[in-house]
C-alpha positions in Angstrom: 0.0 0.0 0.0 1.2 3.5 -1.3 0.2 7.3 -1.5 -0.3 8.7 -4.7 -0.4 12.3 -5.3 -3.3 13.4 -7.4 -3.2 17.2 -8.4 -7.0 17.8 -9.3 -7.6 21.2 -11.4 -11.0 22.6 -12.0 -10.2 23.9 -15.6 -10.8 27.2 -14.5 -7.2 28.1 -12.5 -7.9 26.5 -9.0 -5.8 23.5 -8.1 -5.1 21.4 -4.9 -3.7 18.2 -4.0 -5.1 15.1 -2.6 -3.3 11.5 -1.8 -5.2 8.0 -3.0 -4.0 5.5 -0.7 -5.7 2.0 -1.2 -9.0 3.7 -2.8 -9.5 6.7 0.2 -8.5 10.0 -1.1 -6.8 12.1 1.9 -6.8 15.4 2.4 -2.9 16.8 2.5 -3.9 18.5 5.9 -5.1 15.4 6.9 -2.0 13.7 8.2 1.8 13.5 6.5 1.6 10.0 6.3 -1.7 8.3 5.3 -0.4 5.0 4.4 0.6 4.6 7.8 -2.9 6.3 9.1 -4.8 3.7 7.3 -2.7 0.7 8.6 -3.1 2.5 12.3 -6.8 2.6 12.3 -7.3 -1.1 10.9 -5.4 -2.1 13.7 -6.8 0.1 16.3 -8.4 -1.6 19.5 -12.3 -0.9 19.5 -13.9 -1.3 23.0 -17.5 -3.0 23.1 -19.1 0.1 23.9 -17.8 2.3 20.7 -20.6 3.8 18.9 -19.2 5.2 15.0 -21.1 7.4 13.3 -20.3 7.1 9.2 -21.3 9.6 6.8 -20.3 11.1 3.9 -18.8 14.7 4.2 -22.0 17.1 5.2 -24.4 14.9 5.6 -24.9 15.9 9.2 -22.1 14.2 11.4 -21.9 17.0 13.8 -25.8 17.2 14.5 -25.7 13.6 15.1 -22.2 13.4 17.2 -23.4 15.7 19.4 -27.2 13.9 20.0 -25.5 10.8 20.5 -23.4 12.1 23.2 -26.2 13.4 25.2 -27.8 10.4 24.9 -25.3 7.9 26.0 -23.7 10.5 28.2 -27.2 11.2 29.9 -26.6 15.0 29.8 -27.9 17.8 27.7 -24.2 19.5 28.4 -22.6 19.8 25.1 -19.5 17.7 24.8 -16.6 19.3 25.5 -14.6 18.3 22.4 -15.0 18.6 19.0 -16.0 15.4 16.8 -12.9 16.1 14.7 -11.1 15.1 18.1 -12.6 11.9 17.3 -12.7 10.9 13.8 -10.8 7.9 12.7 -8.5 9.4 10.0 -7.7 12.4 11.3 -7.0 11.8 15.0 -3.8 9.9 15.8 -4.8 6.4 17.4 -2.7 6.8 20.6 -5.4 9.9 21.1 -8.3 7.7 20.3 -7.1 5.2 23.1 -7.2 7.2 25.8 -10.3 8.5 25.2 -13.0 7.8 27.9 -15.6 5.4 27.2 -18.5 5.1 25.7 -16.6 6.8 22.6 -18.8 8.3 20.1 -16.3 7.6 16.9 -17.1 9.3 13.9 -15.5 8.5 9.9 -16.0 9.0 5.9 -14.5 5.5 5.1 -15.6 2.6 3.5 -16.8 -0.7 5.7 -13.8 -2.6 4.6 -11.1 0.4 6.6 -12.7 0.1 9.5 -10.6 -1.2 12.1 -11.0 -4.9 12.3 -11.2 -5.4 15.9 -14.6 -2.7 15.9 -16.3 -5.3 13.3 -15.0 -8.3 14.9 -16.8 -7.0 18.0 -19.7 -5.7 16.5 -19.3 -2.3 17.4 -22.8 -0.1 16.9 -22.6 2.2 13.5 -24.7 4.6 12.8 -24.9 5.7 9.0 -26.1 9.0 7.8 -27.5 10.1 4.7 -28.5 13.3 3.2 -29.8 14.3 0.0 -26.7 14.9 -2.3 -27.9 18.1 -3.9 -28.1 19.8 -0.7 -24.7 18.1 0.4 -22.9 19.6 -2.6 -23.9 22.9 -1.9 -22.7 22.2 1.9 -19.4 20.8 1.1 -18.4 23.4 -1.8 -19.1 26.2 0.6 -17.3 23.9 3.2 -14.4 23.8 0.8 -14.4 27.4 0.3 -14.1 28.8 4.0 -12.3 26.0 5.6 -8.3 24.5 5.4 -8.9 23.5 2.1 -9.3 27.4 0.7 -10.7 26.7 -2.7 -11.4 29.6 -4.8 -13.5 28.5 -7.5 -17.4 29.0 -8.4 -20.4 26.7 -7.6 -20.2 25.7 -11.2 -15.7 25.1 -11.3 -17.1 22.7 -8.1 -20.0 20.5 -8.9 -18.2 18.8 -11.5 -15.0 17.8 -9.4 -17.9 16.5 -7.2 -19.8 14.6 -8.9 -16.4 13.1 -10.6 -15.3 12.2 -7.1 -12.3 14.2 -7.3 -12.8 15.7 -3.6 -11.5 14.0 0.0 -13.1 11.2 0.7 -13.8 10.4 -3.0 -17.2 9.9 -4.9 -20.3 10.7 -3.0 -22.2 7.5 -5.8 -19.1 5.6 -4.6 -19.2 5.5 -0.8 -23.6 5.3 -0.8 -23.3 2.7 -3.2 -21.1 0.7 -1.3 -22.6 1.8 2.5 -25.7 0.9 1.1 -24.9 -2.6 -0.2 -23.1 -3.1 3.0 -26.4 -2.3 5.4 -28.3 -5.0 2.4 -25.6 -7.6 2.9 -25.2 -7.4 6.7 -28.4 -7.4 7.9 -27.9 -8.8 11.1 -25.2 -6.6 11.6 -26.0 -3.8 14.3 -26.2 -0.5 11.6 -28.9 2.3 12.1 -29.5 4.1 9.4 -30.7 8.4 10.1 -32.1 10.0 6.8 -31.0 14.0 7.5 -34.1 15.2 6.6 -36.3 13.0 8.4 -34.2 14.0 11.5 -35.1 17.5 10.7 -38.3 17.3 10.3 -39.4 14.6 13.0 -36.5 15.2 15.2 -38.0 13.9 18.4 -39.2 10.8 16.4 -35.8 10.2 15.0 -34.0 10.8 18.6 -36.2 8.3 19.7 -35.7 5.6 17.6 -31.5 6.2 18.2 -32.0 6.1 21.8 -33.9 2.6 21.2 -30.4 1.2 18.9 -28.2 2.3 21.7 -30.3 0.2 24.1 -31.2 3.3 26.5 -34.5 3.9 28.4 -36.5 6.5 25.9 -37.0 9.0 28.3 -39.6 11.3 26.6 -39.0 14.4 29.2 -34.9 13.8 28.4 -34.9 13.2 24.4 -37.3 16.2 23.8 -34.4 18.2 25.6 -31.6 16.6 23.8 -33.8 17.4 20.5 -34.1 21.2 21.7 -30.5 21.7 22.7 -29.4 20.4 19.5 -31.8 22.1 17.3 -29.3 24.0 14.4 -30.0 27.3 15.9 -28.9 26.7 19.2 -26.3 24.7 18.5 -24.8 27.0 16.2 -25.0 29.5 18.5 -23.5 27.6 21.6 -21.4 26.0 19.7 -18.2 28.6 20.6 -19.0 28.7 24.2 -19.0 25.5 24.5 -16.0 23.9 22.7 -12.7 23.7 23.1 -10.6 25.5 20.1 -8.0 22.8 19.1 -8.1 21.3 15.5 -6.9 24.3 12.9 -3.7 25.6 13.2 -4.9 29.0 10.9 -8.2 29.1 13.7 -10.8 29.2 11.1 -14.0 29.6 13.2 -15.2 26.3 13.7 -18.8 27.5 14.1 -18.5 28.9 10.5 -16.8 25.7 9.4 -19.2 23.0 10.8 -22.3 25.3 10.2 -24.4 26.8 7.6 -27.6 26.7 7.1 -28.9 23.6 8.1 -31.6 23.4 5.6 -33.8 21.1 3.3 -33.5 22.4 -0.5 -31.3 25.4 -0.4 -29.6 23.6 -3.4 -32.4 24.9 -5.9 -30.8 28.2 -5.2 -27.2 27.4 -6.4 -27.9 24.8 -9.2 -29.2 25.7 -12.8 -31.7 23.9 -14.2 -29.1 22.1 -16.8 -27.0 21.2 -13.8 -29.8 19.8 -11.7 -30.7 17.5 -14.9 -27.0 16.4 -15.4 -27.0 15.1 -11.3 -30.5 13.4 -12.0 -29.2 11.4 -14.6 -25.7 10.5 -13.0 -27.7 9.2 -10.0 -30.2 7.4 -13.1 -27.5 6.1 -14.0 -25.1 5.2 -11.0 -27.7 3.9 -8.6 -30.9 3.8 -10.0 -32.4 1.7 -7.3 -31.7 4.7 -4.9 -32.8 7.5 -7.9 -36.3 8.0 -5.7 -35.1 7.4 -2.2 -33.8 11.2 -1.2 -35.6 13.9 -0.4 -34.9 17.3 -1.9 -37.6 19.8 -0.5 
């Protein structure tokens, strides 16, 4: 296993770098050596009691890191990390083990990276997914204000999307596969949260988590986990509450992990011709899934 540097240029002047190591394109701020990262976290010891959360980029993973805290933490307090503390790829293992238990893991990697000891044990995974429109939008303005300081338009963007030439690769790729993996492995403890049913039946959706984790549904409790980590207030506690550790530059991470937090703000950023070109890649990529996400 080896990294190979892939330059990826929008045609339109803006260029940055990413490394393919085994199939997973890292981000260069990710870590200097991803070979060794990826070998690291297939080898890292899982604990019975790991939750992971696995999503593609912007689908949601802070929303949901933070619910499932409260939950298994029995506290409305938000934690007092940051979930990028605790993703897979990006945190150093040696940090990961020291973490206190239950750890709430979080990841954008494929079923077959994850370490082997978690799926030997059966560790519980929770898998996001969010309409892809809405997560293109999310990520490109993600891309724009964060590390990665891209400089292009909405329109340089959605094709290096769509082409899976971002971190983490191909959004069809990685729902494809998640998706055949959930199909395969039924009896295999996965619960799946559809973004937009969480935002619109939040308490519902809280609910039905708090049942896969095995805790006592506590309607007085979950309703107050649902209102604490409703987008406004989270956004807006988000500062006061966290500990500012991750970027070196100190982009805001409030500005970083949130925008709007909305269902169909991508009709204002695609034009008609590029909404019909995404319709008929997902047509044509996974046409099983083609009526399964919800855009408004």
């Amino acid at each position: 296993m080896e990294a190979q540097r892939i330059h990826v240029d929008d045609g339109a002047g803006n260029k940055y770098d990413l490394y393919d190591v085994d199939g997973v394109l890292f981000p260069e701020y990710f870590t200097t050596d991803p070979v060794q990262r990826l070998q690291d976290i297939k080898n890292l010891v899982a604990r019975d009691d790991d939750v992971v959360i696995v999503a593609y980029p912007k689908a949601g993973t802070h929303w949901v890191w933070e619910m499932t805290n409260m939950l298994l933490r029995q506290t409305t307090d938000y934690h007092q990390s940051m979930k990028e503390a605790q993703m897979i790829e990006l945190t150093e293992t040696s940090v990961i083990d020291k973490l206190d238990s239950p750890r709430v893991l979080n990841t954008h990697l494929p079923f077959d990276k994850l370490p082997t000891d978690m799926i030997k044990r059966r560790c519980k995974l929770i898998y996001i997914t969010r309409n892809p429109k809405d997560m293109a939008v999310s990520r490109y303005c993600h891309n724009s204000k964060g590390v990665v300081g891209y400089k292009g338009t909405f329109s340089d963007y959605l094709p290096l999307y769509m082409k899976g030439q971002v971190a983490f690769g191909s959004w069809f790729d990685f729902t494809n596969d998640w998706t055949k993996v959930i199909e395969d492995k039924s009896d295999y403890p996965i619960h799946t949260l559809v973004y937009e049913q969480l935002k619109r039946n939040t308490t519902e959706e809280v609910s039905k988590l708090a049942s896969f984790l095995g805790l006592k549904k506590d309607p007085s409790f979950i309703q107050d986990v649902c209102d604490k980590c409703s987008f406004t207030q989270l956004k807006d506690s988000y500062m006061k509450a966290k500990q500012i550790h991750l970027f070196k530059d100190n982009h805001n991470p409030q500005a970083y992990a949130f925008r709007k937090g909305q269902i169909g703000d991508w009709k204002n950023w695609f034009t008609v011709a590029q909404n019909e070109m995404f319709d008929a890649e997902i047509l044509k990529k996974m046409p099983s899934l083609a009526d399964s996400f919800i855009y408004e």
